[in-house]
N, CA, C and O atoms as CSV, one atom per row, in Angstrom:
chain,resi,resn,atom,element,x,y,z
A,1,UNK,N,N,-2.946,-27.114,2.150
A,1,UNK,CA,C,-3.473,-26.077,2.993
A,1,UNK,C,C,-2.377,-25.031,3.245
A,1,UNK,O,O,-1.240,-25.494,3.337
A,2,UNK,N,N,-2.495,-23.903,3.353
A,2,UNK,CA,C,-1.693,-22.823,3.181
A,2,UNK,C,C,-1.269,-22.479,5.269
A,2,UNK,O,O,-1.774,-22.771,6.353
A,3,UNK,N,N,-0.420,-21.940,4.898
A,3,UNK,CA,C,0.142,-21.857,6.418
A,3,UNK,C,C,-0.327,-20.481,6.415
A,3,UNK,O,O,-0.804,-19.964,5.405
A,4,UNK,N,N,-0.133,-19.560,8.115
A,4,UNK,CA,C,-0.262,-18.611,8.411
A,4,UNK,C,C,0.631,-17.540,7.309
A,4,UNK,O,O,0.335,-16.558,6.629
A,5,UNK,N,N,1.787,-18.284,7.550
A,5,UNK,CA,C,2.410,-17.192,6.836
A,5,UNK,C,C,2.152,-17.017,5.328
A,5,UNK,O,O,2.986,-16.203,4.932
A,6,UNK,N,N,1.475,-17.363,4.451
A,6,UNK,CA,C,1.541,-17.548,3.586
A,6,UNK,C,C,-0.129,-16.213,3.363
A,6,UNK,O,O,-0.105,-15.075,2.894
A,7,UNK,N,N,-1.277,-16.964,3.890
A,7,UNK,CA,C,-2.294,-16.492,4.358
A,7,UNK,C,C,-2.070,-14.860,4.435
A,7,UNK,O,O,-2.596,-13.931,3.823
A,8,UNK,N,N,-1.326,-14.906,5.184
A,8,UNK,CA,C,-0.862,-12.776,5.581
A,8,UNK,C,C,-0.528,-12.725,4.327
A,8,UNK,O,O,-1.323,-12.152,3.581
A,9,UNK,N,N,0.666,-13.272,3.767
A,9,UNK,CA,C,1.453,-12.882,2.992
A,9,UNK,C,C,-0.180,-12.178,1.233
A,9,UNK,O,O,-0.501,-11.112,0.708
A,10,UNK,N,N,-0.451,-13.166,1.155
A,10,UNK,CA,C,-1.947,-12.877,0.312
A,10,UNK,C,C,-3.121,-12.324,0.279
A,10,UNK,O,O,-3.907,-12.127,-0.648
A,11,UNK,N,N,-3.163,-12.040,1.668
A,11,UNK,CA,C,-3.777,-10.948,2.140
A,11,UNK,C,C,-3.123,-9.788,2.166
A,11,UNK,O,O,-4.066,-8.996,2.188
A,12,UNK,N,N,-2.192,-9.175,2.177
A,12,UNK,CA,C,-1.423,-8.061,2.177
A,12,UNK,C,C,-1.561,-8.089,0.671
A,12,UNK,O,O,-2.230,-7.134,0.276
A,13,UNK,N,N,-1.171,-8.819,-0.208
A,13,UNK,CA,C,-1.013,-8.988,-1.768
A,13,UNK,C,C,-2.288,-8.321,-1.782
A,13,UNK,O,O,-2.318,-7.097,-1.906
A,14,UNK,N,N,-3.721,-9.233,-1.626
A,14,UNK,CA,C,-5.099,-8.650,-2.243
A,14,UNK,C,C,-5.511,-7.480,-1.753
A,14,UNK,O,O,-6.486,-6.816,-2.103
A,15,UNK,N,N,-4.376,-7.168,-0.570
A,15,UNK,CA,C,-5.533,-5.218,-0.275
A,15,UNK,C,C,-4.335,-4.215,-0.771
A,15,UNK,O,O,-4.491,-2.994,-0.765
A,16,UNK,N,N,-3.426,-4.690,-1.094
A,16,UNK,CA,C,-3.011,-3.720,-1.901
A,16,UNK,C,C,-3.222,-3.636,-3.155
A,16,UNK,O,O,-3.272,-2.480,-3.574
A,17,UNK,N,N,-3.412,-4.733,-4.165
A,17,UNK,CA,C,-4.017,-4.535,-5.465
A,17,UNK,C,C,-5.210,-3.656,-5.425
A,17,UNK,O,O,-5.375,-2.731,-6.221
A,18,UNK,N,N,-6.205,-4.031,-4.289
A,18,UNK,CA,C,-7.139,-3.411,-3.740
A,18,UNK,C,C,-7.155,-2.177,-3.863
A,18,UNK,O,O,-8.048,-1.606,-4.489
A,19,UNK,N,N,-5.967,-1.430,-3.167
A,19,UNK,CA,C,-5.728,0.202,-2.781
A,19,UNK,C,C,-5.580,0.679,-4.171
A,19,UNK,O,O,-6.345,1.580,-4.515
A,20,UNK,N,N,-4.883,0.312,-4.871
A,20,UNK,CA,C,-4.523,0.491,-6.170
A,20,UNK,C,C,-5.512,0.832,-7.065
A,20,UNK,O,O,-5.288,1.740,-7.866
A,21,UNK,N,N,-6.966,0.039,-7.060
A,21,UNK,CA,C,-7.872,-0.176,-7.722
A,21,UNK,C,C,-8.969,1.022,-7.069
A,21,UNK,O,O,-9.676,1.714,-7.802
A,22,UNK,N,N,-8.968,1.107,-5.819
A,22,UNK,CA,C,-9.506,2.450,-4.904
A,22,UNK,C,C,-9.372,3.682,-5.647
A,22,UNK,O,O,-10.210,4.480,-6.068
A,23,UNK,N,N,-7.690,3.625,-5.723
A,23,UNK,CA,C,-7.475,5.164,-6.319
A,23,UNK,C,C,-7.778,5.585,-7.649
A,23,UNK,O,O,-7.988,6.740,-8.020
A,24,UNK,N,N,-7.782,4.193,-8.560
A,24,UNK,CA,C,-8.218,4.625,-9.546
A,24,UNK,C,C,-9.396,5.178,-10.030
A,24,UNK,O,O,-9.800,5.771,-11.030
A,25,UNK,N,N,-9.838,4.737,-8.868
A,25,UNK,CA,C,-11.654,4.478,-9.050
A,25,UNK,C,C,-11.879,6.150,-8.848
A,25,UNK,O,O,-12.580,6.949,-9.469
A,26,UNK,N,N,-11.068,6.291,-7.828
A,26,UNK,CA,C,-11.256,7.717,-6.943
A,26,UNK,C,C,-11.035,8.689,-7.955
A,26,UNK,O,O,-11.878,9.586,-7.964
A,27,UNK,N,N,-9.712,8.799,-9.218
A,27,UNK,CA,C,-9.865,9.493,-9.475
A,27,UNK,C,C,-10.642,10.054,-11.038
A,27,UNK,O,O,-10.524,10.981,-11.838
A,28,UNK,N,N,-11.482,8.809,-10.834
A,28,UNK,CA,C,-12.209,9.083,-12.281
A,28,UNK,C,C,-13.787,9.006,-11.865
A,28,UNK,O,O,-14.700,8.824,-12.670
A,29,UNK,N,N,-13.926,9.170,-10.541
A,29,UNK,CA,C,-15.336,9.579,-10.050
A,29,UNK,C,C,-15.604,11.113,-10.354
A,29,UNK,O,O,-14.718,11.958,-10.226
A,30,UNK,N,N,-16.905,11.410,-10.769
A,30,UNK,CA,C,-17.503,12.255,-10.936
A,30,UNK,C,C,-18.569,12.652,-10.033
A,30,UNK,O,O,-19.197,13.709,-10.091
A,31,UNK,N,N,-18.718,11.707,-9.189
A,31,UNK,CA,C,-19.850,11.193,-8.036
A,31,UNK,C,C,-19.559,12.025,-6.993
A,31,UNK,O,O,-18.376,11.780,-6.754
A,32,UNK,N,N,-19.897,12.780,-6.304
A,32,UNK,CA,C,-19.142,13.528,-4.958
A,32,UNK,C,C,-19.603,12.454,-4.070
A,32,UNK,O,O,-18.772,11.820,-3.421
A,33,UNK,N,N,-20.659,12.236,-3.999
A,33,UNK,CA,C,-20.873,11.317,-2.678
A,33,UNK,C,C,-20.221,9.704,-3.105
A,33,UNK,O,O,-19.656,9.214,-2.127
A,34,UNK,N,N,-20.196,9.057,-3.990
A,34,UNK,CA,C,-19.551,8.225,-3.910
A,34,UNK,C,C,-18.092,8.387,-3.958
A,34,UNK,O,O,-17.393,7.535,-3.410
A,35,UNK,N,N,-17.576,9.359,-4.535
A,35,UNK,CA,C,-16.249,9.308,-4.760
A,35,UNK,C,C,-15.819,9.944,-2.435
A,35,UNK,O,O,-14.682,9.858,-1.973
A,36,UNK,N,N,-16.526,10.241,-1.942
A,36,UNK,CA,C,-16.052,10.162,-0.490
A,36,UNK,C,C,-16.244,9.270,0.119
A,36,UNK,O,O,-15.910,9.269,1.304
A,37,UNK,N,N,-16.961,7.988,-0.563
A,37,UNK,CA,C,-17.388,7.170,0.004
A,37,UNK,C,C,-16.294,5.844,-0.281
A,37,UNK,O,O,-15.973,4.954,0.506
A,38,UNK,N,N,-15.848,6.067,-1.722
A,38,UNK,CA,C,-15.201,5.448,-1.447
A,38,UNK,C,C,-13.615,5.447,-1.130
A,38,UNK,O,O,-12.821,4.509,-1.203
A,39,UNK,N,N,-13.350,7.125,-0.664
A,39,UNK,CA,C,-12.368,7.592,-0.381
A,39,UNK,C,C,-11.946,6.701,1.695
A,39,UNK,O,O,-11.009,6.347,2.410
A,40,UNK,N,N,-12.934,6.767,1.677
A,40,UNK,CA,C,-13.271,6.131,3.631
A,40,UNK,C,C,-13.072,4.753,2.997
A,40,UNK,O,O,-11.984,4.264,3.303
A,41,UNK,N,N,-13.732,4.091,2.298
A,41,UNK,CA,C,-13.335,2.534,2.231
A,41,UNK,C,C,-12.256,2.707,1.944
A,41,UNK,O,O,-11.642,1.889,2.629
A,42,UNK,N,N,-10.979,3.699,0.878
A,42,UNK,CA,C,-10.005,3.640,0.990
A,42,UNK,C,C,-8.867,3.464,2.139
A,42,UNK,O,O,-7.905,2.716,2.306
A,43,UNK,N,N,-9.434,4.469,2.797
A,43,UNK,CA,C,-8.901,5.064,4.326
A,43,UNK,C,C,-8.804,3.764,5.204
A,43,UNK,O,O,-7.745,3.483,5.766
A,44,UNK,N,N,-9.908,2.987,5.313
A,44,UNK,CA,C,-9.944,2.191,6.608
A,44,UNK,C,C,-9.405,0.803,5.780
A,44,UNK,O,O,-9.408,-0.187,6.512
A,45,UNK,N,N,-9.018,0.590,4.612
A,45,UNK,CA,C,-8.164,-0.285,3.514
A,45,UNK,C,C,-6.584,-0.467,4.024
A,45,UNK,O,O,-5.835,-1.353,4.434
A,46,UNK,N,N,-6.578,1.077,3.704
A,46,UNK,CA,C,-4.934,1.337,3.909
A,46,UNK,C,C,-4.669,1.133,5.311
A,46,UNK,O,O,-3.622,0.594,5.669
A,47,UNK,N,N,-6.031,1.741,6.589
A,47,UNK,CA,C,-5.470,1.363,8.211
A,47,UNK,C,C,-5.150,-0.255,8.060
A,47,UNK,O,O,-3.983,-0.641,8.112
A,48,UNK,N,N,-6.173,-1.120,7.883
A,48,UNK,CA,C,-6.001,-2.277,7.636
A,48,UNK,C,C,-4.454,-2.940,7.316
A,48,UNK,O,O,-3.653,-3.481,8.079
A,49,UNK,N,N,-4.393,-2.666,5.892
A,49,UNK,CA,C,-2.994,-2.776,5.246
A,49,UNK,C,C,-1.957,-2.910,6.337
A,49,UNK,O,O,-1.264,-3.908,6.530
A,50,UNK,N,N,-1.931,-1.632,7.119
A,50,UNK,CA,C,-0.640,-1.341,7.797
A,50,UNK,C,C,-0.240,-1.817,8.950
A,50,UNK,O,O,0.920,-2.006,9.315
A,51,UNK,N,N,-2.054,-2.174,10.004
A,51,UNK,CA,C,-1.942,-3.013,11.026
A,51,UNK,C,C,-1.763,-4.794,10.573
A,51,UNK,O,O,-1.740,-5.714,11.390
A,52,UNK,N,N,-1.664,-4.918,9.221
A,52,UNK,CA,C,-1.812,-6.322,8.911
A,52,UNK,C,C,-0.054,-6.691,8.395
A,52,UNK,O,O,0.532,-7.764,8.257
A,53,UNK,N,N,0.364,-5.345,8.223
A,53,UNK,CA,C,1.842,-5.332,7.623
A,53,UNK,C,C,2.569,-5.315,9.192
A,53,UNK,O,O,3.301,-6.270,9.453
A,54,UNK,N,N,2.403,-4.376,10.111
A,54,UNK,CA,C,2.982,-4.624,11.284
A,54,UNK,C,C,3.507,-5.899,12.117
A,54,UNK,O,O,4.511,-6.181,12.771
A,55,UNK,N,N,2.108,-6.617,11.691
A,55,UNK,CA,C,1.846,-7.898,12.934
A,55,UNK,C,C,2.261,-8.883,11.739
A,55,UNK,O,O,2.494,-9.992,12.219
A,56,UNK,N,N,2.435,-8.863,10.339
A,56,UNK,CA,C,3.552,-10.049,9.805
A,56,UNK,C,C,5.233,-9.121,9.812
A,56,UNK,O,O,6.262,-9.723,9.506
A,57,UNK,N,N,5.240,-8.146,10.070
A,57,UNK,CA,C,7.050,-7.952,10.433
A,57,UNK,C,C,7.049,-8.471,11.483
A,57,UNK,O,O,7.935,-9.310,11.649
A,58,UNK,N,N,6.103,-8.223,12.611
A,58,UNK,CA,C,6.884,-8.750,14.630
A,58,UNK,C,C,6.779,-10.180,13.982
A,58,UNK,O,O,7.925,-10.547,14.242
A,59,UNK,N,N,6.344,-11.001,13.474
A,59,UNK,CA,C,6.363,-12.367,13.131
A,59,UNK,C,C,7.371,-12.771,12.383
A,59,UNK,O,O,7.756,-13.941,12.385
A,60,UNK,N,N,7.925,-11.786,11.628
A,60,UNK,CA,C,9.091,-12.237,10.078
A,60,UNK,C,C,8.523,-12.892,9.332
A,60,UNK,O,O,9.191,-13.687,8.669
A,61,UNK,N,N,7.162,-12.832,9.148
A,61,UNK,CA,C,6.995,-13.010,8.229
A,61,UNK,C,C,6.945,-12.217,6.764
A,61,UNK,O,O,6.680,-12.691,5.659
A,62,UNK,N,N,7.355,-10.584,7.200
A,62,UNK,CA,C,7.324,-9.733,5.889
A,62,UNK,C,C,8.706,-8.877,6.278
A,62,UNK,O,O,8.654,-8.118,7.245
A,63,UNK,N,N,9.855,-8.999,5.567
A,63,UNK,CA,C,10.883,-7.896,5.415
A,63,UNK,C,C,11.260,-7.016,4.402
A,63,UNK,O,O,11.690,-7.248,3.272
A,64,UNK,N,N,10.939,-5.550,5.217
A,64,UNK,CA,C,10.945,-4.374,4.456
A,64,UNK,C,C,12.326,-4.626,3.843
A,64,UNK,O,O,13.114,-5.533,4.113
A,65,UNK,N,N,12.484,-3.332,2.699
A,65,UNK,CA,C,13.554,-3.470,2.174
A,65,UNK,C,C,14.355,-2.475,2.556
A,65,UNK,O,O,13.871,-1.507,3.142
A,66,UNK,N,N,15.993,-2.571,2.228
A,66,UNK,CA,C,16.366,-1.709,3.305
A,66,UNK,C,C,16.454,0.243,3.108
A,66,UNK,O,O,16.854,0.643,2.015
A,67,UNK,N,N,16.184,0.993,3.869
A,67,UNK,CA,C,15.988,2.012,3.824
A,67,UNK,C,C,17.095,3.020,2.617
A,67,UNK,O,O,18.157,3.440,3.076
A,68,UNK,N,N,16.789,3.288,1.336
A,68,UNK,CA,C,17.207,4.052,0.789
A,68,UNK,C,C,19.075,5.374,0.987
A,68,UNK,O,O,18.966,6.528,1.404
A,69,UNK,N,N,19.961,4.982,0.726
A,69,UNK,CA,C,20.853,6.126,1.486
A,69,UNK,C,C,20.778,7.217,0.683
A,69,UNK,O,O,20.664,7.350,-0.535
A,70,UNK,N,N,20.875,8.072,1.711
A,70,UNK,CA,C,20.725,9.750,1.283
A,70,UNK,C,C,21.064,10.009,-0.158
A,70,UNK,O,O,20.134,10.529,-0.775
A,71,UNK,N,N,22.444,9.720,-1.038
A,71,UNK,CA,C,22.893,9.866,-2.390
A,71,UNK,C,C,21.811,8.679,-3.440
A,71,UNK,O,O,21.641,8.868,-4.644
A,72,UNK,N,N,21.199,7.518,-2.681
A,72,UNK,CA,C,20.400,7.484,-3.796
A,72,UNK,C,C,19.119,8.239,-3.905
A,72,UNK,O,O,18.577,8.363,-5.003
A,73,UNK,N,N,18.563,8.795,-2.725
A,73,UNK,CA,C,17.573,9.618,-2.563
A,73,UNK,C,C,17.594,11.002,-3.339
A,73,UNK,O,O,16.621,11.523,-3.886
A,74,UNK,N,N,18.943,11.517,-3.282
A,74,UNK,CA,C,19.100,12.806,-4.050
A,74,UNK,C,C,19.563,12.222,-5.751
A,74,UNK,O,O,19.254,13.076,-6.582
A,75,UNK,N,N,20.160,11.087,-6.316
A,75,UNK,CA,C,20.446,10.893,-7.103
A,75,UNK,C,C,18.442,10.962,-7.968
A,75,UNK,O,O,18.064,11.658,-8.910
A,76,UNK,N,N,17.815,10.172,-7.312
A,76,UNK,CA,C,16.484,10.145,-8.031
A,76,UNK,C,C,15.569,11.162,-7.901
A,76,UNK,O,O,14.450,11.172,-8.414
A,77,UNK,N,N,16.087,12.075,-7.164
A,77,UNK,CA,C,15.400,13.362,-6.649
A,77,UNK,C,C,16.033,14.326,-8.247
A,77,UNK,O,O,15.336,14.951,-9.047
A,78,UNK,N,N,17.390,14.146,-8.264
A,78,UNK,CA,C,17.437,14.423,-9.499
A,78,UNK,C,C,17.068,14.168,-10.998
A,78,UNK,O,O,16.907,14.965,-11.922
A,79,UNK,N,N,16.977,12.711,-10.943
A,79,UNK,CA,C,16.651,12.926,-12.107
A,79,UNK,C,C,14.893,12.153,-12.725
A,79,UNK,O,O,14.513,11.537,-13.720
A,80,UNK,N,N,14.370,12.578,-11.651
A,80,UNK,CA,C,13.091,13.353,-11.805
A,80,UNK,C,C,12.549,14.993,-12.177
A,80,UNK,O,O,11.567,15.500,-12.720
A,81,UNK,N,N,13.868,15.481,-11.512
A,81,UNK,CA,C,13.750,16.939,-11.547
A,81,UNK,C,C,14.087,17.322,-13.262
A,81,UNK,O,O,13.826,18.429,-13.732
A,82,UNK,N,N,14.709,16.185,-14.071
A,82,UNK,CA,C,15.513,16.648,-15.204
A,82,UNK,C,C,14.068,16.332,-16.080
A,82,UNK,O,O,14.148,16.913,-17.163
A,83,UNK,N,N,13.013,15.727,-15.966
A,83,UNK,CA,C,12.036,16.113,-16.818
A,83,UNK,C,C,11.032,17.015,-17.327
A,83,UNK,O,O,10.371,16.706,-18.319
């Protein structure tokens, strides 16, 4: 039987494959009304996601990685720019 933490942890896994699969969807709709429709299931996906990512960090059960420093930010800022 799987513990709590584990549970979040796979749930965070399946709605982000999820989001992933949203956008694709989104951008090869031709549908106006479905493609807004499923732009909102996107929307309330990603709220989801983030209140479900919150409440496993106050737990530890999920640690971000650590925040980027400025020279690698401009290092990849560059060489994106070089294509």
């Amino acid at each position: 039987m799987l513990n709590e933490k584990a549970l979040v942890n796979d749930a965070l896994s399946m709605i982000n494959s999820s989001l992933t699969n949203y956008a694709n969807a989104i951008a090869q709709c031709t549908n106006a009304q479905l493609r807004s429709t499923l732009q909102q299931i996107r929307n309330s996906d990603e709220q989801f996601q983030y209140d479900l990512y919150k409440i496993a960090e106050q737990k530890g059960y999920y640690k971000a990685a650590k925040p980027a420093s400025p020279q690698d930010i401009q290092q990849v800022k560059a060489d994106l720019g070089a294509f």
